[in-house]
C-alpha positions in Angstrom: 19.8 38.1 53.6 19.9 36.6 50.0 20.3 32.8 49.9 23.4 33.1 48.3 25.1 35.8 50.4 24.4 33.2 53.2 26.5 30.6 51.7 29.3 32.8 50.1 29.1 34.1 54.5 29.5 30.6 55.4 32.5 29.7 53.4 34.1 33.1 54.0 33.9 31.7 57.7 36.8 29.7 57.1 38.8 31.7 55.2 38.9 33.4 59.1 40.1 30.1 60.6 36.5 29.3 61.6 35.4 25.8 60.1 31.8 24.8 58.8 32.0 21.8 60.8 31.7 24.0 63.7 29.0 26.1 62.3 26.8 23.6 61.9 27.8 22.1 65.2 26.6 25.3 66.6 23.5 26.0 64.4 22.2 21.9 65.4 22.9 23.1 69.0 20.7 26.4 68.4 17.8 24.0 67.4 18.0 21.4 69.9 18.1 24.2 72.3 15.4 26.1 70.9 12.9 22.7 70.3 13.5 21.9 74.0 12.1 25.6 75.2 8.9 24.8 72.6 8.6 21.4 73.9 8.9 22.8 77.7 5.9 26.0 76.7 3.6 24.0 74.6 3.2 20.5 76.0 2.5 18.6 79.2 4.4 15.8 78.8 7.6 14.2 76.9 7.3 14.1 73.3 9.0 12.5 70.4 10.9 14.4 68.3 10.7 13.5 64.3 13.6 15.3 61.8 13.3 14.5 58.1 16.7 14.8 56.3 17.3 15.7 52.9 20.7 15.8 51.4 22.0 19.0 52.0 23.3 21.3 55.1 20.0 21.4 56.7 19.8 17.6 57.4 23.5 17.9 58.8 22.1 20.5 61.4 18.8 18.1 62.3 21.7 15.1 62.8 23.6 17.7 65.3 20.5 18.5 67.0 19.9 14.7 67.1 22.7 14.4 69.3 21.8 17.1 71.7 18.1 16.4 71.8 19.2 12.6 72.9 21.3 13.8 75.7 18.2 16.1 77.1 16.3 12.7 77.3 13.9 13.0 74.0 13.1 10.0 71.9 14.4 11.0 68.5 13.5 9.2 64.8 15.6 10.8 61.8 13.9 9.9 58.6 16.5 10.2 55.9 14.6 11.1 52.2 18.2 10.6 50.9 20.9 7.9 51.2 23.9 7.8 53.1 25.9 7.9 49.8 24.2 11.1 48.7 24.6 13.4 51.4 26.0 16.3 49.5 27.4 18.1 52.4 30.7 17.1 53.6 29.5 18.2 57.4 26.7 16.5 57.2 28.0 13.3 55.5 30.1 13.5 58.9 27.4 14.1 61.8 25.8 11.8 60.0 28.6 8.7 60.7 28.9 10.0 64.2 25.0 8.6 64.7 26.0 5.4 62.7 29.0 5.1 65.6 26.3 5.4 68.0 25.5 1.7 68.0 24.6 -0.1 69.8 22.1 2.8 71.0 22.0 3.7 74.5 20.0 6.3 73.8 16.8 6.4 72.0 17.4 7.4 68.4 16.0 5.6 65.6 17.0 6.0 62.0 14.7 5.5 59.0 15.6 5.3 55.0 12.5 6.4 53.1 13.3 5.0 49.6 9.9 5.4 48.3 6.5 7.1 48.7 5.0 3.9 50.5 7.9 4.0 53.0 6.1 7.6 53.4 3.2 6.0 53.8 3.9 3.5 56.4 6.1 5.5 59.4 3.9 6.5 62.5 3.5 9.8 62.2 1.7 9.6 59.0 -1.1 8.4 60.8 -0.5 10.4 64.0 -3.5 12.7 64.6 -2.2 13.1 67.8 -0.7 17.1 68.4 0.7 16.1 71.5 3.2 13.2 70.3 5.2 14.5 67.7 7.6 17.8 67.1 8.6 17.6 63.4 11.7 19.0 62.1 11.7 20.0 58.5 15.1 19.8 57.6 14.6 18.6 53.9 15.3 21.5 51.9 17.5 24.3 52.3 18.9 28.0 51.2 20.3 25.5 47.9 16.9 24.7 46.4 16.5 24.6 42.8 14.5 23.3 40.5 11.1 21.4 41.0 10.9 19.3 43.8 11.3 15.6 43.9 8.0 12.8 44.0 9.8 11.4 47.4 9.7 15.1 48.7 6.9 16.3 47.9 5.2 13.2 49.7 7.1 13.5 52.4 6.1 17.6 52.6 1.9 16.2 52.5 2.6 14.0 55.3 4.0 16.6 57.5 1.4 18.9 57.0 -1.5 16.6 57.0 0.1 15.8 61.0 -1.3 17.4 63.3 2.0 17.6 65.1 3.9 20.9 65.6 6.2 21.7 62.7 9.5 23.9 63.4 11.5 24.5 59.5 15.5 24.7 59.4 15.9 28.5 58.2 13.2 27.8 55.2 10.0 25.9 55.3 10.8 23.1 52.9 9.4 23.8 49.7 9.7 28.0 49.9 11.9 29.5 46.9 14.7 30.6 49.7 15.0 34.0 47.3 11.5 34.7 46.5 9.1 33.3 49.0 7.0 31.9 46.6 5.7 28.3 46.5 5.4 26.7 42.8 4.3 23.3 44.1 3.8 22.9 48.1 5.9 23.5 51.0 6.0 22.5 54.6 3.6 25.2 56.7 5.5 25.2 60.0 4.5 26.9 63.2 7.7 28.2 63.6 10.9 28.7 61.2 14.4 28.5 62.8 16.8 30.6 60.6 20.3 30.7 61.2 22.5 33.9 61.5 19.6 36.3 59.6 16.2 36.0 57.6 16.7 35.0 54.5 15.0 37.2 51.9 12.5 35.1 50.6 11.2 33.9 54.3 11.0 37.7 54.7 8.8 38.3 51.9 6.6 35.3 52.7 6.3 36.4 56.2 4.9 39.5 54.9 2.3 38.7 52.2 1.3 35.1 54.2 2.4 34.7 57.6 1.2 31.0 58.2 3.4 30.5 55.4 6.3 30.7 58.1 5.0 30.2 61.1 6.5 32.3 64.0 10.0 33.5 63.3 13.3 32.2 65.5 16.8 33.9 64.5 19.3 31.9 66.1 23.4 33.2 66.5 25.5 30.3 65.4 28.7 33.0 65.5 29.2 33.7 62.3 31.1 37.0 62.8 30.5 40.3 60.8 33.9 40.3 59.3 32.6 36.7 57.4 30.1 39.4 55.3 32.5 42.2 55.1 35.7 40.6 54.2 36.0 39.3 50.5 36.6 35.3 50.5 37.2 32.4 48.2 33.3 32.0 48.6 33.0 34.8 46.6 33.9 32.9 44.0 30.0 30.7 43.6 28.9 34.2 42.2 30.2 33.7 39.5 28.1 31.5 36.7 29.1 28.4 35.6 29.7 28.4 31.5 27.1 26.4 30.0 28.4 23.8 27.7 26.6 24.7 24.8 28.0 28.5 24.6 30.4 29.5 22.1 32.3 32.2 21.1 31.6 35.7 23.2 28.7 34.4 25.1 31.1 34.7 28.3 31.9 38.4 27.7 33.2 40.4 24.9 35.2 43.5 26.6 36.7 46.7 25.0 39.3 48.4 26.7 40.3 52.0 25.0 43.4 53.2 26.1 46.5 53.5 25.5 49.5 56.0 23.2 52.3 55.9 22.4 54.5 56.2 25.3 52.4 53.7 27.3 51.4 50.3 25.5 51.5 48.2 28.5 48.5 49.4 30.7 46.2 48.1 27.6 48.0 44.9 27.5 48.1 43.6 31.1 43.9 44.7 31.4 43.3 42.6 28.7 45.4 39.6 29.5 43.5 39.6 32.9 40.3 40.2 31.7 40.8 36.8 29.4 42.7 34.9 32.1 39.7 36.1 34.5 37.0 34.8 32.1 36.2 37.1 29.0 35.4 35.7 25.8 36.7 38.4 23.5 38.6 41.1 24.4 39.3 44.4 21.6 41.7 46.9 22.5 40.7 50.6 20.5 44.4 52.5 20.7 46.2 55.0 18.5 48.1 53.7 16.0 51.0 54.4 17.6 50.4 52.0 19.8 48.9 49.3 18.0 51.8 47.3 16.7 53.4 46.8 20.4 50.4 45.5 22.0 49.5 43.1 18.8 53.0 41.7 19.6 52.4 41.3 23.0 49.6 38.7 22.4 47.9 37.3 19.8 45.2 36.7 21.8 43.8 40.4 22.2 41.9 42.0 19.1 43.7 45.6 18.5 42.5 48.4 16.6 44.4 50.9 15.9 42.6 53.8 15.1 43.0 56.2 12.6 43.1 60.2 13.0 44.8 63.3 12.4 46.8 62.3 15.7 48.0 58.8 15.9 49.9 59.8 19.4 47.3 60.0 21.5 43.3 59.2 21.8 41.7 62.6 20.4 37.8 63.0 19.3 38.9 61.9 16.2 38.5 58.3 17.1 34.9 59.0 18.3 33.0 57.7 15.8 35.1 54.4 14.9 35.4 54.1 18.6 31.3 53.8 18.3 31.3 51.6 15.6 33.4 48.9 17.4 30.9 49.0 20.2 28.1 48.3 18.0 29.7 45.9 15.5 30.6 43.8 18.1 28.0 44.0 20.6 30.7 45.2 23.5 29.4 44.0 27.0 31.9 46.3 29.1 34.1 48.9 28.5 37.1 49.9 30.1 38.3 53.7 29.8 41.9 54.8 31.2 44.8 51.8 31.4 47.9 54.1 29.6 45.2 56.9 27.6 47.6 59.8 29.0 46.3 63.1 30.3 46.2 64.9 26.8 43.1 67.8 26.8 41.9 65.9 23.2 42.0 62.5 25.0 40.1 63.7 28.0 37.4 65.5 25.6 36.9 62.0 23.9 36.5 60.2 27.4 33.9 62.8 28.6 31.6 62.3 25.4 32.2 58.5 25.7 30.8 58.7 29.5 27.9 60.7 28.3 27.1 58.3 25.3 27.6 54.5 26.5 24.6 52.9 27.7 26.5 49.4 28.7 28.7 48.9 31.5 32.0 51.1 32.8 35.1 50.6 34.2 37.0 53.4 34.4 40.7 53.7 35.4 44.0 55.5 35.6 43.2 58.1 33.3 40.0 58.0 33.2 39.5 58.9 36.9 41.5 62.3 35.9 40.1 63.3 33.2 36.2 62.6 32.8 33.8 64.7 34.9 32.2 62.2 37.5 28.6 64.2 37.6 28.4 62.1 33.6 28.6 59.2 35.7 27.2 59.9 38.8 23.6 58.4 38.5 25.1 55.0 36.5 25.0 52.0 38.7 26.7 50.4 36.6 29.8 51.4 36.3 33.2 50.8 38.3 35.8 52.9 39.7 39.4 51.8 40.7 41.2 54.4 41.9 43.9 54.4 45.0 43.9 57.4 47.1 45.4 59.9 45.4 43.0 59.2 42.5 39.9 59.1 44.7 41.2 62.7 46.1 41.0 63.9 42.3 37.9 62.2 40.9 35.6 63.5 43.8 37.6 66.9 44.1 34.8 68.5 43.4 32.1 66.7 46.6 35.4 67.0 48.9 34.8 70.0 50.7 36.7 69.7 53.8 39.9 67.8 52.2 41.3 67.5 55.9 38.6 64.7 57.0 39.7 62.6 54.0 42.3 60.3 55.4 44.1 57.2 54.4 41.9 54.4 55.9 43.7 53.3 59.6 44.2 49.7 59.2 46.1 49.8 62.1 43.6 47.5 64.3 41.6 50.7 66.5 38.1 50.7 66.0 37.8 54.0 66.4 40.3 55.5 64.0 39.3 52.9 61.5 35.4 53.5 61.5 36.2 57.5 61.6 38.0 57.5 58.4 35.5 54.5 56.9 32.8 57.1 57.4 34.3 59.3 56.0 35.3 57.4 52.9 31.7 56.7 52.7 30.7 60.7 52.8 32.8 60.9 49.3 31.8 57.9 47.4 28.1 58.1 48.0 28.1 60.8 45.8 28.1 58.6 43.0 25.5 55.0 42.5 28.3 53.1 41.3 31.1 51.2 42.8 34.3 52.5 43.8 37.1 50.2 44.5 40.0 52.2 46.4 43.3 50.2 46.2 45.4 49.9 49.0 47.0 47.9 51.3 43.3 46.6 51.7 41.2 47.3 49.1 37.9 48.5 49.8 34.9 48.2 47.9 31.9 51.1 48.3 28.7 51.6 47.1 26.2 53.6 48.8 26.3 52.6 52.2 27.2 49.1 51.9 31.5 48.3 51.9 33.2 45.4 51.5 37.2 44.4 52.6 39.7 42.7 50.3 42.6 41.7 52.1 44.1 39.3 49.7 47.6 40.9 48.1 51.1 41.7 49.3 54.1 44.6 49.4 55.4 43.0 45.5 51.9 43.9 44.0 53.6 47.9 44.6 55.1 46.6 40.8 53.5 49.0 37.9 50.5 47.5 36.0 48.7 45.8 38.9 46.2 48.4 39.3 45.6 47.7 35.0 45.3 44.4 36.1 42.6 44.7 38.4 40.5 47.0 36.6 40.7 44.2 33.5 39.6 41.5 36.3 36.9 43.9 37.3 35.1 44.7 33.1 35.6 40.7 32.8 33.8 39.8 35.5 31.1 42.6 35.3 30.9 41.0 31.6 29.7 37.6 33.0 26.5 38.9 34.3 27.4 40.2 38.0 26.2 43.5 39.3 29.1 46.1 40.1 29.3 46.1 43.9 29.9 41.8 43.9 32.2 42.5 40.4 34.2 45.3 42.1 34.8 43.0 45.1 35.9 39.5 43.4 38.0 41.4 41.3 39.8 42.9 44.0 40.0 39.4 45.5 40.9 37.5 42.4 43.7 40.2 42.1 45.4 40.3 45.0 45.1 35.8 45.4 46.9 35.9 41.8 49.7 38.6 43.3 50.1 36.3 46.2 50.7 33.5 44.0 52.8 35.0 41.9 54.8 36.1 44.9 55.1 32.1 45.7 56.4 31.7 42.5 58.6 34.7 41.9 59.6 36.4 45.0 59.0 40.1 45.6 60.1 40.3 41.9 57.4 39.3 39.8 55.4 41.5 37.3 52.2 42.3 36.8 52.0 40.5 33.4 52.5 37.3 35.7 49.2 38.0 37.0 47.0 36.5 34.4 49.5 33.0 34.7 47.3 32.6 38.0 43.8 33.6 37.4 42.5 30.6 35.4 43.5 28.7 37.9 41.6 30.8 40.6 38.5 30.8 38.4 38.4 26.7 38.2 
């Protein structure tokens, strides 16, 4: 499991009413339970038990297993490489004041401050030669590492491995690039690693190419459910990159959305209102000219070209070539086919050579999912499909060959009915690499075999233009440098959050150009 999926699970555990606090309760329990078994299999006689704290989650979990290893009758020293006031972890900060109210001790627990390298220096087990006196905890660094590592760290990391004690690491051996498994500088070289939940990636790799580099592998259940990975959650939301403070002007996404005529102006409008409110930089809308002036007096914030052509109606061929131009003039990072293009023959011939041409990203919506011929799309993972179920019946007509087995999804709370129709589902939209969002009461988001479950939304989000709104959400966030399947699903997220807040604000009567009110504040 990638570092960062493990931390978007863990916040996604309380958007299920399950609180961190008792995660890491449970994951400190898991390692008091599981250093009592070593200490029972590989030693003789009572040992002390040595956890080095860094500022982060994994320190929290050594203070929790702290507690428990106290009540099982171990002597326990914490060595803290960070100060009380810079525990970064709001869990942690707290387990940590529970063993500050532990005083006067009745138990044996002794807490150290190592401020410097010759505090290092001078705590026993530095000069400890002794295997059968000490079991070490590394809980220093965790799945949040970044950058290079600190003087006081990496000190502390030599002392641990020049002791000859035995060394058990908090889900990743301090040290350990949590994604790669590589080591740039040193890292603790534990007998065992205790990771929470699942293997992260990068102890995976390292286990492979340099086993010692792990030490024996321990997967403990802290009961995290599976619906904290399926469902989309407001941890979702540290995918996305923060903007640096130097960028400027379309370094967070430039967007073009071609769509659009001249009985439908809106579609265009609403995709690009959310695609700016969701993050974009720049956002041009390509349109006949029929439809130019009503969108341009929508907003002054969206960049319309109306094209020129024999038709000025409707999206034809005719527009190919400027349509081209635009892309390369303004080095587009996402296009968006469909919001309001109609279903003319002309307008569907255009889409199909577009499909076939672009090389960057794809949304496609609406009309789009209608009229282009999904085999010109079919090996692209990078492109994004939003249709709702009527839509995905028409855009995979062609794969569908018993139409009977492809059923609404049952929401209705049976695990049987719902995982019949899921798999199903799955049959149809594997056909293609890229990821289909089918809206719904619940959205889900497909690709290959992996799914995802947006629940956020309501009955007022039935309002026309949502659906624009979402696929505008979806080319802005696939513009800021996320892969489809994780766009596709904070998009559906993001969408349905704003529609509830709209609701709070509106009632059951609010439109879908409120939307975009609400997504800047969802982004901060």
């Amino acid at each position: 499991m990638d570092p960062i999926d493990m931390i978007v699970t863990d916040i996604n555990c309380e958007d299920l009413g399950l609180s961190r606090l008792c995660l890491m309760e449970n994951a400190g329990k898991c390692l008091s339970d599981e250093i009592s078994t070593l200490s029972t299999f590989t030693f003789s006689k009572p040992v002390k038990i040595a956890i080095f704290t860094g500022s982060g989650g994994n320190g929290g979990d050594g203070f929790v297993a702290a507690r428990h290893l106290l009540n099982r009758g171990f002597e326990v020293e914490i060595f803290m490489l960070a100060k009380p006031r810079d525990i970064k972890s709001i869990d942690a900060q707290i387990n940590f004041e529970i063993l500050q109210n532990m005083v006067p001790h009745i138990s044996r627990l002794n807490i150290t401050e190592l401020n410097d390298s010759t505090d290092i220096e001078m705590i026993e087990i530095a000069k400890s030669q002794n295997f059968s006196e000490y079991i070490i905890i590394d809980g220093i660094l965790g799945t949040g590492i970044k950058g290079n590592l600190g003087k006081k760290v990496k000190k502390a990391i030599g002392v641990i491995n020049r002791s000859n004690a035995l060394k058990v690491s908090i889900d990743v051996p301090s040290g350990m690039d949590p994604l790669t498994g590589e080591i740039e500088d040193i890292a603790v070289k534990p007998e065992y690693t205790l990771t929470f939940h699942r293997v992260k990636t990068g102890v995976k790799k390292a286990s492979l190419t340099d086993e010692s580099s792990v030490g024996g592998l321990i997967i403990s259940d802290i009961g995290i459910p599976i619906e904290a990975e399926i469902f989309v959650g407001s941890g979702d939301l540290i995918r996305l990159k923060n903007r640096r403070d130097d960028s400027h002007k379309g370094n967070n996404g430039k967007i073009l959305i071609i769509g659009g005529n001249k009985d439908y102006h809106g579609a265009p409008t609403i995709a690009g209102l959310s695609a700016l409110s969701s993050g974009a930089d720049l956002v041009y809308i390509a349109t006949p000219k029929s439809a130019c002036l009503a969108i341009k007096q929508e907003s002054p914030n969206l960049i319309v070209k109306g094209l020129s052509g024999e038709n000025e109606d409707y999206l034809s061929l005719d527009n190919l070539d400027e349509i081209l131009d635009i892309i390369n003039n303004h080095n587009i990072d996402v296009i968006l086919m469909g919001p309001g293009a109609g279903l003319n023959d002309e307008t569907g011939k255009l889409f199909n050579i577009l499909a076939k041409k672009i090389e960057i990203p794809l949304v496609l919506d609406a009309d789009a999912l209608k009229l282009i011929n999904p085999t010109l799309i079919k090996n692209r993972e990078d492109v994004i499909i939003t249709p709702h179920f009527n839509e995905l019946n028409v855009f995979f007509d062609d794969f569908i060959e018993d139409s009977e087995n492809l059923s609404i999804l049952d929401i209705g709370g049976d695990y049987d009915k719902f995982n019949e129709s899921l798999s199903n589902l799955q049959v149809i939209t594997r056909n293609i690499n890229g990821t289909v969002i089918l809206k719904g009461k619940y959205d889900i988001i497909f690709k290959g075999n992996k799914f995802r479950i947006n629940k956020t939304g309501n009955s007022g989000m039935t309002v026309g233009g949502t659906g624009d709104s979402l696929a505008g959400i979806a080319a802005s966030i696939l513009s800021q440098g996320l892969d489809g399947y994780n766009a596709g699903s904070l998009a559906a997220y993001l969408n349905g959050k704003a529609g509830d807040l709209a609701k709070e604000e509106y009632g059951n009567g609010f439109l879908a150009s409120h939307l975009s009110e609400f997504l800047g504040l969802l982004m901060e």
